[in-house]
C-alpha positions in Angstrom: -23.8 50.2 -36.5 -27.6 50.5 -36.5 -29.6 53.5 -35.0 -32.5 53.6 -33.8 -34.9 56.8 -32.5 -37.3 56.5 -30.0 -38.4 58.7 -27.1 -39.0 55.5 -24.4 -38.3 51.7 -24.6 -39.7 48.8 -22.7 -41.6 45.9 -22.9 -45.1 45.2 -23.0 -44.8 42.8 -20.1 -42.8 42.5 -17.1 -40.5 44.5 -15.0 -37.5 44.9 -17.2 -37.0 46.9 -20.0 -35.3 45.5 -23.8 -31.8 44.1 -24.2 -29.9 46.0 -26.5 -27.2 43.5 -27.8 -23.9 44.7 -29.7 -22.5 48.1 -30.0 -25.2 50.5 -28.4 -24.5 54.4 -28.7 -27.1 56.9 -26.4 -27.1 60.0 -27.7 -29.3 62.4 -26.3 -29.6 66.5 -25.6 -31.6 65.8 -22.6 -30.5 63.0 -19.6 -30.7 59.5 -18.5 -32.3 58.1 -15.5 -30.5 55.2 -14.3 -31.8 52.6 -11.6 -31.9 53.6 -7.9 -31.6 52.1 -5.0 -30.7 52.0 -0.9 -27.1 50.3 -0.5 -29.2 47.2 1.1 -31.4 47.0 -2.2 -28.3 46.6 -4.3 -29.3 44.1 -7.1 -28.4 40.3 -5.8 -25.8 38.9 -8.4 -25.5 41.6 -11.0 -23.4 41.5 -14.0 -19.8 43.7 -14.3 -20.4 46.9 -15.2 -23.6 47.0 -13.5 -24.5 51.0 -13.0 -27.2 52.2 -10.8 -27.3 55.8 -8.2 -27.1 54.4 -4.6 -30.0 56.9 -2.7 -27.7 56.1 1.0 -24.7 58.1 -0.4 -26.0 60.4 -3.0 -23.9 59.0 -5.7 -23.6 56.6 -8.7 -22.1 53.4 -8.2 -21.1 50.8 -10.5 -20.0 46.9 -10.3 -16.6 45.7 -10.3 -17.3 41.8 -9.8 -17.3 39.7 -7.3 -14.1 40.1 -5.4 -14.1 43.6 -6.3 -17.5 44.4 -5.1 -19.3 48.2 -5.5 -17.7 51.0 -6.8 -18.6 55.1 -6.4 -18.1 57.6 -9.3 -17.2 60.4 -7.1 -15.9 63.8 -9.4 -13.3 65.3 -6.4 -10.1 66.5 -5.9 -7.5 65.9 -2.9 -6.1 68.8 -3.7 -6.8 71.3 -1.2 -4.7 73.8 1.0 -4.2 77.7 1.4 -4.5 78.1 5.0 -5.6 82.1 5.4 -3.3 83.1 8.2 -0.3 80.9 5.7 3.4 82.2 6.2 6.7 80.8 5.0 7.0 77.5 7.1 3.4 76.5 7.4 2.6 73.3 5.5 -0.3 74.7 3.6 0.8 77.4 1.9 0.8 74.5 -0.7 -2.0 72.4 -2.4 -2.6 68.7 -2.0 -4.0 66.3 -0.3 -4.9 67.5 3.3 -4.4 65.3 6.5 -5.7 66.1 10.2 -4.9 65.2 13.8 -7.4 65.1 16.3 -7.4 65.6 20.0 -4.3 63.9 22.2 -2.8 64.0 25.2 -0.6 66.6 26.8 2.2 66.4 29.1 2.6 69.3 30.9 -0.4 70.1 32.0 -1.9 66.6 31.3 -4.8 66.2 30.3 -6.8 65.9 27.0 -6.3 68.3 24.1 -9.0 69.6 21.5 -7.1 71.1 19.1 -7.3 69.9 14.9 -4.3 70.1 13.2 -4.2 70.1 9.7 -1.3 70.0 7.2 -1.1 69.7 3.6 0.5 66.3 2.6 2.8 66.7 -0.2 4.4 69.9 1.1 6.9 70.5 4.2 6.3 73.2 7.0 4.4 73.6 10.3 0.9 72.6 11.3 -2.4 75.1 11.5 -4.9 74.6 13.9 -7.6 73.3 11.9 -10.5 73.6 14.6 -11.5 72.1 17.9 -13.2 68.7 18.5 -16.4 68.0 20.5 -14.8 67.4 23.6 -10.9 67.5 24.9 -10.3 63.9 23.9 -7.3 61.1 23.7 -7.5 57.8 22.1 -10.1 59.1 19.3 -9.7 56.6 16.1 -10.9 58.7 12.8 -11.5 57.8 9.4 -11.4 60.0 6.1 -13.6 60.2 3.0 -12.4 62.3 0.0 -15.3 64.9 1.6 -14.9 64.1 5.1 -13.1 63.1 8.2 -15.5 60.9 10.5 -14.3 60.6 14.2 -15.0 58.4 16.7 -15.2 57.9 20.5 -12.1 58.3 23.1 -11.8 59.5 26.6 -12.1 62.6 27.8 -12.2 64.1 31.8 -15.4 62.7 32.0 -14.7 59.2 30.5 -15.0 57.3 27.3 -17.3 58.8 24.9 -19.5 56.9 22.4 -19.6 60.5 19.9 -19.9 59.9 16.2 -18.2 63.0 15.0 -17.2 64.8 11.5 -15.6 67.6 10.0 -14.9 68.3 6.7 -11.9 68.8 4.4 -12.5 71.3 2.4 -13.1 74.3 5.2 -12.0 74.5 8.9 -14.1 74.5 11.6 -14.8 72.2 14.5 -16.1 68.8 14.7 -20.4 68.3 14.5 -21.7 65.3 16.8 -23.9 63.4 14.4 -24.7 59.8 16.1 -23.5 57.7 18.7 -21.3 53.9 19.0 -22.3 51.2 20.2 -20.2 51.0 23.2 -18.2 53.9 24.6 -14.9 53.6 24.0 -11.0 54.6 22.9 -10.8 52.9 19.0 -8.8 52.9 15.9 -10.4 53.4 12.9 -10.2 52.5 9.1 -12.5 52.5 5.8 -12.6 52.9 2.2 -15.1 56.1 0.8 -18.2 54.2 1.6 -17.1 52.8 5.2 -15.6 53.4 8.4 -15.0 50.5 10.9 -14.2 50.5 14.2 -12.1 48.4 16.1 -9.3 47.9 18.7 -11.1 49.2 21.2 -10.4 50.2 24.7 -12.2 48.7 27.3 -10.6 45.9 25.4 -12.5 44.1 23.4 -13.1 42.0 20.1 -16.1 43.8 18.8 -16.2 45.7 15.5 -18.6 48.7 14.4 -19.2 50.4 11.3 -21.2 53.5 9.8 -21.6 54.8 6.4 -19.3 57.9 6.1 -21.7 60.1 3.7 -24.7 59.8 6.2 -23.0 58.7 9.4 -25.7 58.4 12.4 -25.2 55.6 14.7 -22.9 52.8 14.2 -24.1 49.0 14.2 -22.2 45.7 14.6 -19.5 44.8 12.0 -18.1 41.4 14.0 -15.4 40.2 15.7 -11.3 40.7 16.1 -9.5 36.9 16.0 -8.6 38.2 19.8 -9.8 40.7 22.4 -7.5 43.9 21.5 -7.2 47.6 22.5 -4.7 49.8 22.0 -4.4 49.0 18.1 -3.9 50.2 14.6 -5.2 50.1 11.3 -5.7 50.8 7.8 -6.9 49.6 4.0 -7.0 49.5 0.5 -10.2 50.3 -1.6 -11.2 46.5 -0.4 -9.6 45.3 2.4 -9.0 46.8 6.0 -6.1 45.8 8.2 -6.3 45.5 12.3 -3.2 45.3 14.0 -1.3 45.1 17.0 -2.9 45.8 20.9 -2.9 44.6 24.0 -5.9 42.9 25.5 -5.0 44.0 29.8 -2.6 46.6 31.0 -0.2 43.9 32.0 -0.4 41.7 29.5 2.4 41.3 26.3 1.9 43.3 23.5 0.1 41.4 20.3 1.4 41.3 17.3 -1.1 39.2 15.4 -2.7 41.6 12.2 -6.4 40.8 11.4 -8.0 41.4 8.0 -11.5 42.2 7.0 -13.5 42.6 3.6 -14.6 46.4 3.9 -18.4 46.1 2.1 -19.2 43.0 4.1 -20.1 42.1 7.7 -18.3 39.4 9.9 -15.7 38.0 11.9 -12.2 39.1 11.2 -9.5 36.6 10.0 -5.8 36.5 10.4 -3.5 38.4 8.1 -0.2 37.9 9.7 1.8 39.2 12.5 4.1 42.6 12.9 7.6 41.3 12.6 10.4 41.3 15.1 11.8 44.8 14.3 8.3 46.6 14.6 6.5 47.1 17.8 2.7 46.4 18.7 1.5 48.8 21.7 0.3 52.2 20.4 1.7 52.0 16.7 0.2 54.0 14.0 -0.7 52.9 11.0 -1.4 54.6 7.5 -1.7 53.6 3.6 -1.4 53.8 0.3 -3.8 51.8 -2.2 -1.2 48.8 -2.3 1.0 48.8 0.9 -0.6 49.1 4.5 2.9 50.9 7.0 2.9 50.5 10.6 5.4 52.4 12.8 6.7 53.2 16.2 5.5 51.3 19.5 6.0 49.4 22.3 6.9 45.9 22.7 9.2 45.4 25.7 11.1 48.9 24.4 10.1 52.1 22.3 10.5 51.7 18.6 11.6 54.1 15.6 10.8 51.3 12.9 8.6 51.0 10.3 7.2 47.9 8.1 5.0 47.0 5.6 3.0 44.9 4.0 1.1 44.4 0.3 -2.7 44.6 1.6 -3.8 42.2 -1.1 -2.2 39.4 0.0 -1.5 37.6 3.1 1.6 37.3 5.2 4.1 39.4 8.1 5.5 42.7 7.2 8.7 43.2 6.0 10.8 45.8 6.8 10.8 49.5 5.6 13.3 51.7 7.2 13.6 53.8 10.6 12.2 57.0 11.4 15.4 59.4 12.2 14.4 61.6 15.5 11.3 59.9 16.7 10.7 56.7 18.6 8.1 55.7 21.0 4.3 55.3 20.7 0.9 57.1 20.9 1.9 58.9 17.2 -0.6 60.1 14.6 -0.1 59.8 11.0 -1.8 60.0 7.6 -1.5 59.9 4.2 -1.7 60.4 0.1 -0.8 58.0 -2.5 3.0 58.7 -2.3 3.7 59.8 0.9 3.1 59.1 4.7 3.4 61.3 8.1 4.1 60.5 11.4 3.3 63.2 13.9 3.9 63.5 18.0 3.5 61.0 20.3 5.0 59.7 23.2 9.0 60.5 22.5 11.3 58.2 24.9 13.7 57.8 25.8 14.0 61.9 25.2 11.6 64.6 26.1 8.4 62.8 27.3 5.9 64.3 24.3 6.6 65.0 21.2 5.4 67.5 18.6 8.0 66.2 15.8 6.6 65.3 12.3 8.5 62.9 9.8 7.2 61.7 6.3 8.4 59.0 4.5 7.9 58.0 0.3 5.5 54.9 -0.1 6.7 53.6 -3.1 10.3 53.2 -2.0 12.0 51.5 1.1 13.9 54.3 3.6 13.7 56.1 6.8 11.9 59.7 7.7 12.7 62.9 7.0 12.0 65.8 9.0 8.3 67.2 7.8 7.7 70.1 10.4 6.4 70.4 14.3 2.3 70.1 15.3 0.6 73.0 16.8 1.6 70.8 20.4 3.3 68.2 21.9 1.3 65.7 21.9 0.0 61.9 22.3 -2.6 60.4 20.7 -3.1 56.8 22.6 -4.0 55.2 18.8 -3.5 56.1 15.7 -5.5 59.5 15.6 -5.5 60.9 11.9 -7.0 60.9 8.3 -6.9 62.4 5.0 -9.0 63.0 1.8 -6.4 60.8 -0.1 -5.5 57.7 1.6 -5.1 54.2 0.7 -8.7 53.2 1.4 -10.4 55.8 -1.6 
């Protein structure tokens, strides 16, 4: 191997600077400046490997190819917890990864809730109030980041809201208002660390929003659902976010049809495959790890305790996964980390008529729930209200 020692290198004409061709060592005490850019003056085309800082989200970004798209070197840790008031049977007393639930909707006295719960993942135990969000709210779809939890919309006493909301992992607090939907409305919500989309919406719809999660601000149009939907549930991998479930009137059979979109791009949705027979497709939740996308619980005709899956990188209906053991019905929350998933409240039939019950299940392995704890409330969330900092879409 050569070396070479110079204090700058480029050419005497032209915009681009020397092509160094075999084994290249950089060696330097002082620092590197690498291209920069806006996400929309990514280079057109670029080569794997490709490294440049992305001036949108504050980070450096590198290219994967062209199915794989852009990637962000973040240096974080899910592994958070400690809650200050913690005793013996609160979840965080641990450390892990940390997932949230947001707003609801109480039985007795009904109405909307603004409580955060927050719980860490790979531990058992009891919720924590977290904080409060903006308004009491229901039907509130959310979206995590490894920094942050981006939330989105719902109905509250005065009707549906078009808030772009956040709060952020690492402390608690309650949620900041910092931009506004496109259309007011009840949502589920899904992204990767980049993204959050929108979609499912009730008023029913087709449409789909997105923001960027590290800037967040107003959302703009994504595309369309393969069918007008609210009332749905969804989740991703790094690349690819899932949609499904609904219905698209309040009379109307439930859907069972699952959508699929590329997370970095803008358009119209395509069809994945459909929830099978044993799962449900009113008010499910669904959560993820990078690989397998989980929905649970529902309504299709009668209240469900099942869960399936699917592998998000392919195509096809889900299969099968196991039974949640003392919960059934719809309106849950869940969340997850690489290896584990929770279920939390909902609407509990044919037993008490809300539920604060928390189950988590192991992703890598097929079974039914185990008890996890209780939420701060009995509670229902309408859609799939919850994040984390560790989920299958980071």
């Amino acid at each position: 191997m050569s070396e070479l020692n110079a204090s700058n290198l480029r050419k005497e004409q032209g915009n681009e600077g020397p092509d160094l061709v075999g084994l290249t060592e950089l060696t330097s005490p002082y620092f590197m400046v690498p291209p920069s850019g806006t996400t929309a003056e990514r280079p057109q085309n670029p080569q794997p490997g490709t490294l440049r800082f992305n001036t949108d989200i504050g980070s450096l970004e590198y290219f994967k190819g062209d199915t794989l798209g852009w990637e962000t070197i973040v240096k974080t840790t899910p592994n958070l917890g400690g809650a200050p008031n913690a005793d013996h049977g609160i979840s965080n007393t641990g450390t892990g990864a940390r997932g949230l639930f947001n707003g609801g909707y109480k039985a007795s006295p009904a109405n909307q809730q603004n409580n955060i719960d927050w719980i860490t993942i790979p531990t058992l135990g009891n919720a924590s109030d977290f904080g409060n969000t903006l308004d009491p709210i229901k039907g509130q779809g959310c979206t995590g980041s490894r920094t942050r939890l981006a939330m989105f919309g719902g109905n509250s006493p005065g009707g549906y809201q078009d808030n772009v909301t956040y709060v952020t992992f690492a402390s608690t607090g309650d949620a900041i208002d910092t931009g506004d939907l496109v259309t007011a409305c009840m949502n589920t919500a899904m992204g990767n660390q980049i993204r959050g989309i929108i979609s499912g919406a009730s008023p029913y719809t087709n449409t789909m929003e997105y923001t960027t999660l590290a800037t967040l601000g107003d959302t703009k149009d994504y595309g369309d659902l393969t069918t007008v939907r609210g009332y749905a549930a969804s989740c991703a991998s790094t690349t690819r976010g899932l949609i499904g479930g609904g219905i698209n009137n309040p009379s109307s059979p439930s859907i069972n049809v699952i959508d699929y979109v590329t997370i970095m791009t803008t358009g119209n949705a395509a069809d994945y495959g459909d929830l099978g027979s044993g799962n449900t497709a009113y008010e499910t939740t669904a959560f993820s790890n990078a690989t397998r996308g989980f929905f649970a619980c529902g309504y299709r005709g009668n209240y469900s305790n099942s869960i399936s899956y699917v592998t998000i990188a392919t195509l096809g209906n889900t299969v099968d996964f196991g039974d949640l053991t003392n919960m059934n019905g719809t309106g849950k929350y869940s969340c997850s980390s690489p290896t584990r998933g929770v279920i939390a409240g909902g609407y509990y039939a044919p037993a008490t008529p809300y539920s604060n019950t928390m189950e988590y299940i192991t992703l890598q392995t097929l079974g039914n729930g185990t008890d996890f704890g209780d939420m701060t409330n009995q509670i229902r969330s309408l859609t799939d209200g919850g994040g984390s900092n560790a989920h299958g879409g980071l």
